[in-house]
N, C-alpha and C positions, 0 to 999 in steps of 0.2 A: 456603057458608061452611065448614062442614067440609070438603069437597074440598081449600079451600084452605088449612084447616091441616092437609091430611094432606101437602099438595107442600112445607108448610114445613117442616114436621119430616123430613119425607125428603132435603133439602137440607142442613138442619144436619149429620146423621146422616152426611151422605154427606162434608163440611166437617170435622167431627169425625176421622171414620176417615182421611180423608186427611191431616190437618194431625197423628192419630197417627203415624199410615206414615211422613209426612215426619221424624217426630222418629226414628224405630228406624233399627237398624243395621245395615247390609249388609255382609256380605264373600262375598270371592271368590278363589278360588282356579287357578293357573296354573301350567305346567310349562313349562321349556325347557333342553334340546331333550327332545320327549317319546320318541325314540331313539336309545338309546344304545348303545354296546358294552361286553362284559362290563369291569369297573374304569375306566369314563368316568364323570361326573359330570353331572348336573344341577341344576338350582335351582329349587325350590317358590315361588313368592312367592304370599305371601298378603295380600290386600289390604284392610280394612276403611275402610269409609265411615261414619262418627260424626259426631254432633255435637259443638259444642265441648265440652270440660268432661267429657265420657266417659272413666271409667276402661277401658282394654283391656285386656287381659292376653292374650298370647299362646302356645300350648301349648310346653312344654318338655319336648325328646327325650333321653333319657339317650345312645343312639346305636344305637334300631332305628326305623322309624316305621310300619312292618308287617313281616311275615315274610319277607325276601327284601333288605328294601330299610333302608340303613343311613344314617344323618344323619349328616354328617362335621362341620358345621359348622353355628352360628345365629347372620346378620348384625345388624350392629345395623340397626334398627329407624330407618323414613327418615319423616320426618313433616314433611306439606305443609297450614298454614291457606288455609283461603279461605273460604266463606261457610258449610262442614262441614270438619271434620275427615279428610284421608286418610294411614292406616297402611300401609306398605306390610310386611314381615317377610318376609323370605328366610332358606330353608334348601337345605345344599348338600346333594345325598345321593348315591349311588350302590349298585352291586348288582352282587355276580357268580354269580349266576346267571344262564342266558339263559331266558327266560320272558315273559310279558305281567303286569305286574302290575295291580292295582286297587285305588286311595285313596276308598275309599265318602265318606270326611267328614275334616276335619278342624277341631277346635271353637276356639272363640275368646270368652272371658269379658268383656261387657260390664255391669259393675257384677252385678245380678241375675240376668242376660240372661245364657244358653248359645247364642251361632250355631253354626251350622254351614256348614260351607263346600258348596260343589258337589263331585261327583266329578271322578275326571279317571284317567289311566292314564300307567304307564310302562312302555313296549318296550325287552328289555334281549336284545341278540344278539350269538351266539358270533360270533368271527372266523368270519370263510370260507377254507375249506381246500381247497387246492388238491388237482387229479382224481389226482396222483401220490400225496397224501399219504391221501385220500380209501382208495386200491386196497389200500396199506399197514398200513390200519385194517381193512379188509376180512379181510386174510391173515390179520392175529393175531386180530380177531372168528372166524374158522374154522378157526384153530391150525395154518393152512399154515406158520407157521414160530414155533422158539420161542425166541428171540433177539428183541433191539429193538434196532433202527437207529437211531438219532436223526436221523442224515441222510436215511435215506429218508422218515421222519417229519417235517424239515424242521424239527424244534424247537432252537432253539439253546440252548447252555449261559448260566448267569446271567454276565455280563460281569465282570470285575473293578471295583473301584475307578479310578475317573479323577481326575486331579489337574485341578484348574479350572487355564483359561490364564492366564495372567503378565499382571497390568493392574499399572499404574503406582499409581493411587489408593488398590488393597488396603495395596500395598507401603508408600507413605508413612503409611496410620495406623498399620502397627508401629511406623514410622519417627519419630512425631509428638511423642511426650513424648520422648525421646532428643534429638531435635534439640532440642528446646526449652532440657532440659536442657544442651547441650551449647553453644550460643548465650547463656545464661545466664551461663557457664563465661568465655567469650570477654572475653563483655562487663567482667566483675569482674577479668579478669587485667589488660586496657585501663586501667581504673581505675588499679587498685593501681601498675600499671606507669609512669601517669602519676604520679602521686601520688608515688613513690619518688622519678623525675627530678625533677622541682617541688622537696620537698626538700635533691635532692643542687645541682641549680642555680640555682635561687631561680627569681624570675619569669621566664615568656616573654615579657611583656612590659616597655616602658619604664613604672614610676611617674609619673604624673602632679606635674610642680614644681608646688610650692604657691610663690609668692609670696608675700614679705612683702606685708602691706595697703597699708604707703605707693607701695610700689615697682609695685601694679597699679593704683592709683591714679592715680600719676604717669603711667602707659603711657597710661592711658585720656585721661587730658587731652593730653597728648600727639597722641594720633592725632586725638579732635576739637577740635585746633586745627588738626592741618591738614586734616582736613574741609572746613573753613571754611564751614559751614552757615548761619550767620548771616547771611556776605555772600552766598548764593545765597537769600535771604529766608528763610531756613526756621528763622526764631526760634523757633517753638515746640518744634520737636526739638532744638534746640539746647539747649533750657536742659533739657528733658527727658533729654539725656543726662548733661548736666551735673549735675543733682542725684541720677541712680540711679547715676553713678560717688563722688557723695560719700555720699550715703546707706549705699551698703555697705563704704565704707571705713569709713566710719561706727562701721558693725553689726560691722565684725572689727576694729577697733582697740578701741572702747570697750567692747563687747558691749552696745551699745543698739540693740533693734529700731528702728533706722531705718525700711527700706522699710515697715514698718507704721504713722508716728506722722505727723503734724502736722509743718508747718515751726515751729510757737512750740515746741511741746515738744520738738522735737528741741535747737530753740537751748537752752531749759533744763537739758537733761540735760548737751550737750555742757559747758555751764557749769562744772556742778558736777563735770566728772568732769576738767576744766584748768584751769589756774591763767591761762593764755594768755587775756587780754583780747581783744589784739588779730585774733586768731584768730576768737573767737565772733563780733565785732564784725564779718568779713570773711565767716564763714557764713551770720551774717542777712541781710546783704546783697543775698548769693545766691539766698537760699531766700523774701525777698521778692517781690525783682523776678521769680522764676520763676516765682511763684503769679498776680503779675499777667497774664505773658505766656501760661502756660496755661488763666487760665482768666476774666481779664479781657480780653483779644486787645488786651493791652497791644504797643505795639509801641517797644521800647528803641531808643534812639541808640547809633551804634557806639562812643563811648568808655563808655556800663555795658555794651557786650558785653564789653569787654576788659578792663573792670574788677572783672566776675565771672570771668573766666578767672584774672586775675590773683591774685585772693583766694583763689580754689579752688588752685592751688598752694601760695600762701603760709602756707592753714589745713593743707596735709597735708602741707608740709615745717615747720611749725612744732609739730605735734601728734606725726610719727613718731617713732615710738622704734626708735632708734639699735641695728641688732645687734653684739654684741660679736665680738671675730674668735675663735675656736678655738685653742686650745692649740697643734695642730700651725702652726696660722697666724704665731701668736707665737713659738714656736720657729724657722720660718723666717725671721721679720724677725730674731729676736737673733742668728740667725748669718748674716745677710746682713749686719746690722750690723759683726758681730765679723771677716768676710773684708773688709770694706770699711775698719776700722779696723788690721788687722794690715797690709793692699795700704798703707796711708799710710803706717804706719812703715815698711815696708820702703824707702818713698818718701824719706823724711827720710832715714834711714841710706844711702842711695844717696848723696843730697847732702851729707853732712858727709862721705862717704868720698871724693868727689872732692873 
């Protein structure tokens, strides 16, 4: 029995530290490329593995990271869930010396918890110098000569300034608000330029003729009579055009919403707004027998076809009002009058002189 509560508790214990381990935080640390030549670059990344919910905090270089070796730059910080937490943080560095370097640790703050990373190294080596340039270091190391050559030294001077080549793309963002501007410019002259003509010659287009009411009224009956819809059976368009050509003559001679009202109130307004009996008496008529045919499937005899046509002119030449002629109109008749009564006397006075 004891035995076998000493294999339980050595189980837990062992559950325990594992299921610890599993919660703590690992990092790790990487270099590439681990060599380089003097003024080339590298990149650190440093990798921690947390759980979720882990504050991390990662070390920050002012711009040495040891002796020798200088941080240029700290990427943003690339974070990947999954069933833990992974950090990744890169740094760019570089170093001109040639030497073997060595990063013992590099630390990493989780909440409480200081890691530390693994070690790792960076190889950093001079160009290679060729066996001419080599023999010519040799001379002046032993003061065989005391001049420098730069050419037999094979080192070139700093190059000048270069102009970058000619791309299209640079050129048009100079280019970009100017033209805007200058398109701008275009546009408003277009305007005003039309604008001015418009004024000095009135419209480019023809005005639309208004018709008097009676006189599109008239047209309208006019054209469906010779339609002739009613004798091709088609009574019910027939009357249906017949009452939306009176209805809007309607709506523009008297100013009664027609197309919106009832045939009885229509006939009541039309009433009160004529003195014409015979007129009203010839609309109800109309606006009757239509009601039937649209929506009783009344079907009319051909003398009320012709006896609604005929009312329907008779109410819109009895209700038009009459337009006056114009001044210049009148002026032409009084002198068409007056050349036509002077041509007479001249007519008479011909005949009493023979």
């Amino acid at each position: 029995m004891l035995k076998f509560r000493t294999i339980l508790l050595f189980c837990l214990l062992c559950g325990f530290g594992i299921s610890i381990r599993a919660q703590k935080s690992t990092v790790r640390a990487t270099i590439q490329p681990s060599d380089i030549l003097i003024g080339e670059q590298a990149v650190i990344d440093v990798e921690v593995i947390a759980p979720k919910g882990h504050n991390i905090l990662f070390p920050v270089y002012q711009d040495t990271l040891i002796q020798g070796v200088e941080v240029l730059l700290m990427l943003k910080p690339d974070t990947v869930m999954t069933e833990v937490m992974t950090i990744s943080q890169k740094y760019v560095v570089t170093s001109f010396d040639s030497t073997l370097y060595h990063i013992p640790y590099m630390e990493v703050v989780d909440g409480m918890d200081t890691l530390r990373t693994n070690d790792f190294g960076l190889k950093v080596s001079a160009p290679q110098l060729s066996d001419s340039t080599l023999a010519y270091l040799e001379m002046l190391k032993n003061h065989q000569t005391d001049s420098i050559d730069f050419e037999k030294l094979q080192i070139n001077d700093i190059k000048d300034i270069q102009k970058p080549p000619f791309v299209w793309q640079d050129f048009l963002e100079y280019l970009y608000i100017p033209l805007i501007a200058l398109l701008i410019l275009v546009l408003v002259a277009i305007a005003i330029y039309f604008i001015l003509r418009k004024k000095k010659k009135g419209y480019y287009f023809t005005p639309k003729i208004i018709l008097p009411p009676h006189v599109e009224a008239l047209q309208g009956l006019d054209k469906l009579k010779e339609s002739k819809l009613w004798q091709k059976g088609m009574e019910k368009e027939y009357y249906t055009t017949l009452t939306d050509i009176l209805r809007k003559y309607i709506d523009r001679r008297f100013n009664i919403d027609a197309p919106e009202m009832v045939s009885e109130d229509i006939v009541a307004a039309v009433h009160l707004a004529t003195d014409t009996r015979s007129a009203t008496d010839g609309l109800e008529q109309i606006l009757k027998l239509a009601d039937l045919v649209k929506f009783a499937k009344y079907t009319p005899f051909a003398d009320e076809n012709d006896l609604s046509l005929m009312n329907a002119f008779l109410f819109v030449n009895q209700t038009k009002i009459e337009e006056r002629p114009s001044l210049e109109e009148q002026k032409g008749d009084s002198s068409d009058n007056a050349s036509a009564k002077n041509k007479g006397n001249n007519i008479n006075l011909n005949k009493k002189q023979s």
